[in-house]
VOPAGU-2260 file (C-alpha; in pm, 1 decimal, decimal comma):
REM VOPAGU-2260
SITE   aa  ch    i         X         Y         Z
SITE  UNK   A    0   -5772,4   -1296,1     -90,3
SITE  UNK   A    1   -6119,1   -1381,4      48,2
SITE  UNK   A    2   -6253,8   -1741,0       9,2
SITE  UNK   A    3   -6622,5   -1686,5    -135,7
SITE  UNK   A    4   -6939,6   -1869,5    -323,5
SITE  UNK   A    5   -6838,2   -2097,1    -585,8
SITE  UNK   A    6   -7064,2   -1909,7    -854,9
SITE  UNK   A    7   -7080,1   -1593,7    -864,7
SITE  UNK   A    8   -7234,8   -1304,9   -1099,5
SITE  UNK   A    9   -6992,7   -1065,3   -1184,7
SITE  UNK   A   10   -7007,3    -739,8   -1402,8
SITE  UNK   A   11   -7030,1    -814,3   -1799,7
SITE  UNK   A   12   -6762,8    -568,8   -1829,1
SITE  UNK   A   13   -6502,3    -724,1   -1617,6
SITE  UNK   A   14   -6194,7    -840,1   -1772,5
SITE  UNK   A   15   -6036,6   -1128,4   -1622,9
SITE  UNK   A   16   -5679,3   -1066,4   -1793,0
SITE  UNK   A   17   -5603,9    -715,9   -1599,2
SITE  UNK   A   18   -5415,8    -905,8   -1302,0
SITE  UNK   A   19   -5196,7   -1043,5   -1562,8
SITE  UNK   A   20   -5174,8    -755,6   -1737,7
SITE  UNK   A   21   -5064,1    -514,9   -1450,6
SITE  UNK   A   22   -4838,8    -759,6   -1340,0
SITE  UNK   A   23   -4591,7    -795,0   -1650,3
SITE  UNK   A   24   -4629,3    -477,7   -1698,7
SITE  UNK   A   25   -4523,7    -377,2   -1297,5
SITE  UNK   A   26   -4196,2    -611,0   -1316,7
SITE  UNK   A   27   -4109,0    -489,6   -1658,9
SITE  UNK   A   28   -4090,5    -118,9   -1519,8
SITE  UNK   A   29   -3943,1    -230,1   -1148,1
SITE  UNK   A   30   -3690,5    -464,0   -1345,6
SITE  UNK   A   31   -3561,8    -138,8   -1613,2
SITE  UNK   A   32   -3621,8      99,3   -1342,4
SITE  UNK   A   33   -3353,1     -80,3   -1095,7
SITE  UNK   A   34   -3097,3    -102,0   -1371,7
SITE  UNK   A   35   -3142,6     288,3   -1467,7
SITE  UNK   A   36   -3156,8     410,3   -1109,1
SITE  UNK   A   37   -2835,8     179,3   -1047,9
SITE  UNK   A   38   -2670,6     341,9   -1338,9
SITE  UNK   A   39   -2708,9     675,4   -1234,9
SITE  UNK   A   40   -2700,2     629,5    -862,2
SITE  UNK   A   41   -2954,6     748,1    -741,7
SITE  UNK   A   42   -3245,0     631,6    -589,2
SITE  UNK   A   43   -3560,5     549,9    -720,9
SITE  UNK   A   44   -3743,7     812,3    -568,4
SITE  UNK   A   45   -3561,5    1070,3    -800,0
SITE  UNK   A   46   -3607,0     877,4   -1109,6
SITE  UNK   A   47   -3957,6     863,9   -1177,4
SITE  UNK   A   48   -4096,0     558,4   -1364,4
SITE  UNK   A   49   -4238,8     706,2   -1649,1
SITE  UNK   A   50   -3903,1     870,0   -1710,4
SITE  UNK   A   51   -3814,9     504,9   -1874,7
SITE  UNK   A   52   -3818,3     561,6   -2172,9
SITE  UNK   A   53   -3638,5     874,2   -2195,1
SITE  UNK   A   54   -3355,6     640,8   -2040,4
SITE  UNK   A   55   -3085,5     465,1   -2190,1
SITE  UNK   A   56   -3117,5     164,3   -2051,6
SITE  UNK   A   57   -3070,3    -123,7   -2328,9
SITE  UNK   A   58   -3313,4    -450,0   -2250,6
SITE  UNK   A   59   -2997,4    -654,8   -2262,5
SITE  UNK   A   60   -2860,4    -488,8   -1904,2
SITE  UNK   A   61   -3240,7    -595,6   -1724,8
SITE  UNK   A   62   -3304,8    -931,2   -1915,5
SITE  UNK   A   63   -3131,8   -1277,8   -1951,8
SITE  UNK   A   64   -3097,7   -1565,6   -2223,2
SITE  UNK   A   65   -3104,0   -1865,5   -2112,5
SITE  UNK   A   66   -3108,8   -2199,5   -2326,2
SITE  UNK   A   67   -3224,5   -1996,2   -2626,5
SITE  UNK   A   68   -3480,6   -1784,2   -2453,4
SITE  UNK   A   69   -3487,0   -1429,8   -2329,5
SITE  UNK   A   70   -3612,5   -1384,1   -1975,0
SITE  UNK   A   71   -3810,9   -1075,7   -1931,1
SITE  UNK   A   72   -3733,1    -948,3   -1692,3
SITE  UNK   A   73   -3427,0   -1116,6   -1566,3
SITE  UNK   A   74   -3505,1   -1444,8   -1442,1
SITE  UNK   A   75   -3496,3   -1397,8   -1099,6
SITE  UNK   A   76   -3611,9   -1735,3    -952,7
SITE  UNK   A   77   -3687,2   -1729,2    -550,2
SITE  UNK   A   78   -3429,2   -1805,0    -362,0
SITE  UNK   A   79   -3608,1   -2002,7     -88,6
SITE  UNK   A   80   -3962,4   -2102,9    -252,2
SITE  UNK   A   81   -4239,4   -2197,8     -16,5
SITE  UNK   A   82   -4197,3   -2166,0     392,0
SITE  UNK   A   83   -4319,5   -2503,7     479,8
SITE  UNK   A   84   -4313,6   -2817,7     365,9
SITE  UNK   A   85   -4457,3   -2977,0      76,2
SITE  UNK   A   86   -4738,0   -3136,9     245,6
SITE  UNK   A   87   -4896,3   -2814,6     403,9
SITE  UNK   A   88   -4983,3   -2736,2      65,1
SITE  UNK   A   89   -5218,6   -2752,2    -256,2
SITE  UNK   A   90   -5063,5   -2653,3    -551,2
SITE  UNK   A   91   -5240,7   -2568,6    -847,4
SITE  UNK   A   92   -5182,6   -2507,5   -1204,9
SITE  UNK   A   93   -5336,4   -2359,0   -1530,4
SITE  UNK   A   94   -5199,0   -2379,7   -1841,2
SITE  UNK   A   95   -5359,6   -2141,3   -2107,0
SITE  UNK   A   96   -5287,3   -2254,1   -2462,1
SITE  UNK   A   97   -5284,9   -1960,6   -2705,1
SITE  UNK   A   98   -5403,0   -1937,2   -3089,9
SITE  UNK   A   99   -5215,6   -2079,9   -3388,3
SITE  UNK   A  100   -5014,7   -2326,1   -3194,7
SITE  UNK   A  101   -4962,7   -2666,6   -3268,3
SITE  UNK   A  102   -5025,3   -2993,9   -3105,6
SITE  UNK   A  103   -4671,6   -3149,4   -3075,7
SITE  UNK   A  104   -4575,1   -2787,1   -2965,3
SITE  UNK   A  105   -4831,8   -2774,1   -2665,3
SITE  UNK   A  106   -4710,3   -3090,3   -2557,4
SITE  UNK   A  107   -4357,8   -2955,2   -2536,2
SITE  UNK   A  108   -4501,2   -2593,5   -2392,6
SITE  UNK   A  109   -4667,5   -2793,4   -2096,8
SITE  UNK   A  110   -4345,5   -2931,5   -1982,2
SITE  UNK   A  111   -4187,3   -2587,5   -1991,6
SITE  UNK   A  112   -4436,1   -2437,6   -1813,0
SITE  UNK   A  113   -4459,6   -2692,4   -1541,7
SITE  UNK   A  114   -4089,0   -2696,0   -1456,1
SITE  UNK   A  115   -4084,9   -2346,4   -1467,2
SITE  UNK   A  116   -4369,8   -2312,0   -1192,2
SITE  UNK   A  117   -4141,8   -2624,9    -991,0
SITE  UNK   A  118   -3850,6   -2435,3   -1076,1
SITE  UNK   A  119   -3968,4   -2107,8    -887,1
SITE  UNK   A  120   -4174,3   -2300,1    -609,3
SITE  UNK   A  121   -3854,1   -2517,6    -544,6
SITE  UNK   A  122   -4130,5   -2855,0    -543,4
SITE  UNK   A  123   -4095,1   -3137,5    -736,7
SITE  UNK   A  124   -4498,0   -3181,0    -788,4
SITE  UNK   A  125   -4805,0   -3012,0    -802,4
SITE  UNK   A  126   -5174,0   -3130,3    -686,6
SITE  UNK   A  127   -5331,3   -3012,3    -988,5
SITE  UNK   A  128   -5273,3   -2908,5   -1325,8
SITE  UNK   A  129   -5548,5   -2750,0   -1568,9
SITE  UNK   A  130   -5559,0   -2691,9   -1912,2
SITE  UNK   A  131   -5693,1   -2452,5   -2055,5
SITE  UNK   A  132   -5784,8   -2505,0   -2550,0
SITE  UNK   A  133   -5790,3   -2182,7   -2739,2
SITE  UNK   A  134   -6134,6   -2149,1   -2877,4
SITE  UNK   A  135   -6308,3   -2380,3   -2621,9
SITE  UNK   A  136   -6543,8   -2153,0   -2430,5
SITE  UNK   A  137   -6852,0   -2251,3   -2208,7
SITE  UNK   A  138   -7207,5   -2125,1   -2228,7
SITE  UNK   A  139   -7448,4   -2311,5   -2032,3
SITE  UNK   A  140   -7761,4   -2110,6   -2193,3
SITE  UNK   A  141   -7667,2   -2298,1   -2484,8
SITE  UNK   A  142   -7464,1   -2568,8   -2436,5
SITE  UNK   A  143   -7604,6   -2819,7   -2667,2
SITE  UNK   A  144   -7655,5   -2587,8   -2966,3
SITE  UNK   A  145   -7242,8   -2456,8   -2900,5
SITE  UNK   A  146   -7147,6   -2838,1   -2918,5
SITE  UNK   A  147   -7398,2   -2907,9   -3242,0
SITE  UNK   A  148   -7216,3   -2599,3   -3420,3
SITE  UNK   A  149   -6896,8   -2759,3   -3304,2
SITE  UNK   A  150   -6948,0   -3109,1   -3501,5
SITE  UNK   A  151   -7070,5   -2953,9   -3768,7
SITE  UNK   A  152   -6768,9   -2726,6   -3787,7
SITE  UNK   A  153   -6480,2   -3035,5   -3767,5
SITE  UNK   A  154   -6437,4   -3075,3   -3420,4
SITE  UNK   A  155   -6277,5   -3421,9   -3459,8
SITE  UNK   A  156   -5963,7   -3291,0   -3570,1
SITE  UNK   A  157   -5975,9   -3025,2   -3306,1
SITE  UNK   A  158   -6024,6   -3305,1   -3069,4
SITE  UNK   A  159   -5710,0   -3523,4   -3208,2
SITE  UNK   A  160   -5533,7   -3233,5   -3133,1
SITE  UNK   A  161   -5683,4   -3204,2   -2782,9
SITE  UNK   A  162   -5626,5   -3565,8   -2703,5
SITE  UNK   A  163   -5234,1   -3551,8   -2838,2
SITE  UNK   A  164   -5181,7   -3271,1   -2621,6
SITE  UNK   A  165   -5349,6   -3456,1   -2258,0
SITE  UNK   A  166   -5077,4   -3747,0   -2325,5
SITE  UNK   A  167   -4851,1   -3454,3   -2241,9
SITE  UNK   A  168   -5043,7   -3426,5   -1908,4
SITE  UNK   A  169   -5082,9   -3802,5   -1849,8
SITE  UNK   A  170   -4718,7   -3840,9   -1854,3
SITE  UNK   A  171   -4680,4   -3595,2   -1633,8
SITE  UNK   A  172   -4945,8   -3754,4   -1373,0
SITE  UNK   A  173   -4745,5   -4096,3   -1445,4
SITE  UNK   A  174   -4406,9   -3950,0   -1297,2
SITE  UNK   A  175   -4584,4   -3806,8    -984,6
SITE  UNK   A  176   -4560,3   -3451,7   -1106,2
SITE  UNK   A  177   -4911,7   -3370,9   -1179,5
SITE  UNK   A  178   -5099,1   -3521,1    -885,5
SITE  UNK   A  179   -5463,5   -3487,0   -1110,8
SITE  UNK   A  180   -5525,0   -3331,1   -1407,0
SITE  UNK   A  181   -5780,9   -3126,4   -1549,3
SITE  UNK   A  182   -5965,0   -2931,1   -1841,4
SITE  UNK   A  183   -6159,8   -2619,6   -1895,0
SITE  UNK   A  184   -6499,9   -2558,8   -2026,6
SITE  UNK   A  185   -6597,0   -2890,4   -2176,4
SITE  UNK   A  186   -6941,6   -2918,8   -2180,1
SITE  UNK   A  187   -7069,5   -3274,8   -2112,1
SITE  UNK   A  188   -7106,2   -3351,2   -2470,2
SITE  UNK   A  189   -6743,1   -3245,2   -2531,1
SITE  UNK   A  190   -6676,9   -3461,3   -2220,8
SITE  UNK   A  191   -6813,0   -3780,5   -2371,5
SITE  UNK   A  192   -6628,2   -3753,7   -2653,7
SITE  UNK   A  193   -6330,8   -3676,7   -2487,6
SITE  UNK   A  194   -6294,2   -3912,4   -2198,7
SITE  UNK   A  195   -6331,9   -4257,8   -2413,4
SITE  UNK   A  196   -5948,9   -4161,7   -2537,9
SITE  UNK   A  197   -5821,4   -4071,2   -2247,1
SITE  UNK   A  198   -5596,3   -4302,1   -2007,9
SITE  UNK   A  199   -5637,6   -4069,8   -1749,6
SITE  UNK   A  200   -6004,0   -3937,3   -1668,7
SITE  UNK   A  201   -6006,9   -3549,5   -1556,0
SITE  UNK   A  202   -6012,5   -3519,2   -1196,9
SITE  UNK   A  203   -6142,1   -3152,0   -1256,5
SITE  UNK   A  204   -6346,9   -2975,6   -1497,2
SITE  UNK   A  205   -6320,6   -2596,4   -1452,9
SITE  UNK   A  206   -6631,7   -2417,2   -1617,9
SITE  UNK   A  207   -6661,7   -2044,7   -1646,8
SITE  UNK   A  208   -7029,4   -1935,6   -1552,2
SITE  UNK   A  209   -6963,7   -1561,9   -1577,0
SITE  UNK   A  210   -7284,6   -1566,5   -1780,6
SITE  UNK   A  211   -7560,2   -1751,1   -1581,4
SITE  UNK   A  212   -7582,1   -1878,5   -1182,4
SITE  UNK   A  213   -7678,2   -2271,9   -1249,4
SITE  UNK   A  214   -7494,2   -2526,6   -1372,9
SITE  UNK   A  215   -7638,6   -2754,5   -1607,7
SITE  UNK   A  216   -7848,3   -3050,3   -1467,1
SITE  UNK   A  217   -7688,3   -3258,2   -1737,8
SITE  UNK   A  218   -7337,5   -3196,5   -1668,2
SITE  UNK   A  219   -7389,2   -3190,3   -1300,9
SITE  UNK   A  220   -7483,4   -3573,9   -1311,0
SITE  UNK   A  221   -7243,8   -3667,3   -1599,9
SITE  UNK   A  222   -6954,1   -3516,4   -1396,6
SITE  UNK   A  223   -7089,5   -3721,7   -1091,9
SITE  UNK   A  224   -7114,3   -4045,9   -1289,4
SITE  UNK   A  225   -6776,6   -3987,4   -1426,5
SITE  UNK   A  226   -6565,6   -3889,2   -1082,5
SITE  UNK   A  227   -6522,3   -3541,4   -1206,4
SITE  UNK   A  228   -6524,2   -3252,1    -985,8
SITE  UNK   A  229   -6710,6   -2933,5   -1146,6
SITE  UNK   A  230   -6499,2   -2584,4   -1027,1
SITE  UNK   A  231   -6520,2   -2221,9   -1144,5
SITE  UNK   A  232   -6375,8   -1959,8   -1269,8
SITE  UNK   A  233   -6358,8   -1605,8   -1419,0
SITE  UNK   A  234   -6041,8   -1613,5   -1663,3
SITE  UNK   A  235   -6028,4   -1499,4   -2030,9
SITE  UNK   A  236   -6026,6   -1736,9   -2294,8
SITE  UNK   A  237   -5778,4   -1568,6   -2519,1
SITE  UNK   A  238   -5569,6   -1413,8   -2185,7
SITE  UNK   A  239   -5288,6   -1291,1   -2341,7
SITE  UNK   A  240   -5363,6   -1122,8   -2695,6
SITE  UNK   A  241   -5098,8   -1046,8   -2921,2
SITE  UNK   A  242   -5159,1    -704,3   -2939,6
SITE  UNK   A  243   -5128,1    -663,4   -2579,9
SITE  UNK   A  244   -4771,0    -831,0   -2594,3
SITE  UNK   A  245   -4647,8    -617,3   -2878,2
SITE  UNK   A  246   -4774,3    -265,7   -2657,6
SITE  UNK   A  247   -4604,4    -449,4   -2357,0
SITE  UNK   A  248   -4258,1    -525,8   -2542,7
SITE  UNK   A  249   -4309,0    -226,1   -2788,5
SITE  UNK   A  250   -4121,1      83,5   -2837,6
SITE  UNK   A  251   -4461,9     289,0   -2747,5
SITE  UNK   A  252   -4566,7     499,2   -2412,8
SITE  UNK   A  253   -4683,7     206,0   -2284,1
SITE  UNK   A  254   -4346,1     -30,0   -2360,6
SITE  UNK   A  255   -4013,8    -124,0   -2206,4
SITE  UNK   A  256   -3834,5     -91,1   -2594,6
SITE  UNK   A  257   -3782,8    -473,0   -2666,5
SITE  UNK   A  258   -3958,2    -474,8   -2956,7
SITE  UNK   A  259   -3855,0    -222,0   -3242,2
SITE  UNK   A  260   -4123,7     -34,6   -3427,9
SITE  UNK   A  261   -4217,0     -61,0   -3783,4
SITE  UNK   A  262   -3894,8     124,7   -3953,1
SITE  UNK   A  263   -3730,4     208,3   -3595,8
SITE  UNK   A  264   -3372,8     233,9   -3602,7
SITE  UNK   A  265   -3285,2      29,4   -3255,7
SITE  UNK   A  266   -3109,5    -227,0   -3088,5
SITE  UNK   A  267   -3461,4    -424,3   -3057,8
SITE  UNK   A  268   -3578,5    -753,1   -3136,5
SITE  UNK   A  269   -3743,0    -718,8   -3508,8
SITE  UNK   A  270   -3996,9   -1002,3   -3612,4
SITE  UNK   A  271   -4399,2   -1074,7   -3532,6
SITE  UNK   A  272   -4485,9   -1171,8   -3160,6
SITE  UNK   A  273   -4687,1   -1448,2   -3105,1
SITE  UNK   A  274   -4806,2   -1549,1   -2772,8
SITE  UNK   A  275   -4780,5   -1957,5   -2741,4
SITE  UNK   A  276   -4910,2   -1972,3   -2341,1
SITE  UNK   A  277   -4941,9   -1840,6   -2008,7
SITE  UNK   A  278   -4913,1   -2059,1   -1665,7
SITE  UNK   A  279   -5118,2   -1934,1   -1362,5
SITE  UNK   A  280   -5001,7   -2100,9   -1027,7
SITE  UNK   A  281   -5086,0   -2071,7    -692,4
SITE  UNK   A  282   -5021,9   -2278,6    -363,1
SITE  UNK   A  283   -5255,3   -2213,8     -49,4
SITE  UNK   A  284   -5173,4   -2342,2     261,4
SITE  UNK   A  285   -5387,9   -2641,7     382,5
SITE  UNK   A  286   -5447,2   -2594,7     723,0
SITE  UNK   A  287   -5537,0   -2220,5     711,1
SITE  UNK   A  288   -5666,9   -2165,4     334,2
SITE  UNK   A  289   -5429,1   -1886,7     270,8
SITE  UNK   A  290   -5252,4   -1821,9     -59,6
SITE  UNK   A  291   -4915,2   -1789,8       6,3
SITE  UNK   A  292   -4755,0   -1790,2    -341,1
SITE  UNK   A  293   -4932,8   -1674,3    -664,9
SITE  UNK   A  294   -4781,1   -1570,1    -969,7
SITE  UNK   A  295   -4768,8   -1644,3   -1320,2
SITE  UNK   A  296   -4566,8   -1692,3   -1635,4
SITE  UNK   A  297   -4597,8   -1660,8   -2020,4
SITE  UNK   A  298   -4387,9   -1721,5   -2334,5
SITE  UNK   A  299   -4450,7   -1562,6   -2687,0
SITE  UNK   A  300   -4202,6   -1603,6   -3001,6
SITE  UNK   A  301   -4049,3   -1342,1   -3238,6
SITE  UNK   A  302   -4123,1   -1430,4   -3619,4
SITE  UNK   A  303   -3969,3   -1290,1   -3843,9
């Protein structure tokens, strides 16, 4: 990956989820497609990928449970984690909270998702971690009319909710784990509401500017009054729709069979899927600016 200019105009049309996307969907058929070739011995060139589903391969013999959760696929944590040491490297973090989750649950969900990223990285700290509120999007056309329409629309409780869930953060920065912390796409009215109830300031605000090539004047010099570094970015708001994890999981073309269909008789999980978050990480190496490590993880529920 090529190192570039910090704004960029890209395509309306792009979607900024398909990485994620491809990828679950890529280990979920490598993972199912190891177990049936293994079955049958014979090698993966003679069974063919989209032969899947025509396979009996239960989920049970590709995933794992693990302290009440089921890893999909297996969870296969590296064995070794990063080459080098812990100081040729910058670490960084974003947490994406999804729709219809609570408060005291996000603060939970970030220390999840955090020791899961440690877990795989074999670190004990990261240099940044960024978080990412459902329904918080950026428009810099607009900016002040967006956070008008937000106080008129109850944006102190959202904010209670927003401040309850950076104490999750803060601790983290406390014990050394999170190095800085960080939002997403606060404006610098947002921003001045925000930062009077925080212990810890934002060392990063990460705006997405998909839409326009300048930066507002007024939350250029806020950001420099306040110590906050502006960064950018190209990532959906809602990355992980729960749609998209029910075709994923689903019984369909496109599925691995975790999920059972609407009056299926299988050995799948019945129940509504809802997303809760998804944790992009990646760490570059100092010296040379290369990514060597980049991957991500997400966790959805089954209602029922």
């Amino acid at each position: 990956m090529n190192g570039g200019p910090s704004i960029i105009r890209r395509p309306a049309s792009e979607k900024s989820n398909v990485e994620l996307i491809n990828a679950l969907r890529s280990n979920f058929v490598a993972s199912k497609l190891a177990v049936a070739t293994s079955a049958n011995s014979v090698p993966n060139s003679v069974l063919r990928s989209d032969e899947l589903k025509d396979a009996d391969v239960p989920y049970i013999a590709w995933t794992a449970q693990e302290d009440g959760s089921l890893f999909v696929p297996l969870n296969d944590f590296a064995q070794t984690g990063l080459a080098e040491e812990r100081s040729q490297y910058d670490i960084t973090v974003k947490l994406f909270f999804l729709p219809n989750t609570s408060a005291s649950e996000r603060c939970r969900h970030t220390k999840e998702a955090v020791n899961l990223v440690l877990r795989e990285l074999h670190m004990e700290s990261i240099d940044l971690l960024i978080v990412s509120f459902p329904g918080v999007s950026f428009d810099a056309d607009d900016e002040e009319e967006e956070e008008d329409e937000d106080s008129r629309s109850g944006e102190g409780d959202d904010l209670d909710a927003m401040i309850q869930t950076w104490r999750a953060l803060e601790h983290l920065n406390s014990e050394g784990i999170a190095l800085q912390i960080g939002l997403a796409e606060f404006g610098n009215e947002r921003l001045e509401k925000f930062l009077p109830r925080t212990r810890v300031k934002p060392s990063v605000d990460q705006i997405n500017v998909r839409d326009c090539c300048v930066v507002p004047k007024s939350l250029i010099m806020y950001a420099k009054n306040e110590n906050i570094e502006l960064l950018t970015h190209n990532d959906c708001t809602n990355i992980l729709p729960r749609g998209t994890v029910r075709e994923l999981l689903g019984s369909g073309d496109n599925g691995v069979g975790i999920l059972a269909g609407p009056g299926e008789r299988s050995e799948g999980l019945r129940g509504d899927v809802e997303p809760q978050w998804v944790v992009k990480y990646t760490a570059v190496v100092r010296d040379r600016g290369v990514i060597e490590y980049k991957g991500y993880f997400a966790m959805a529920e089954i209602r029922g």
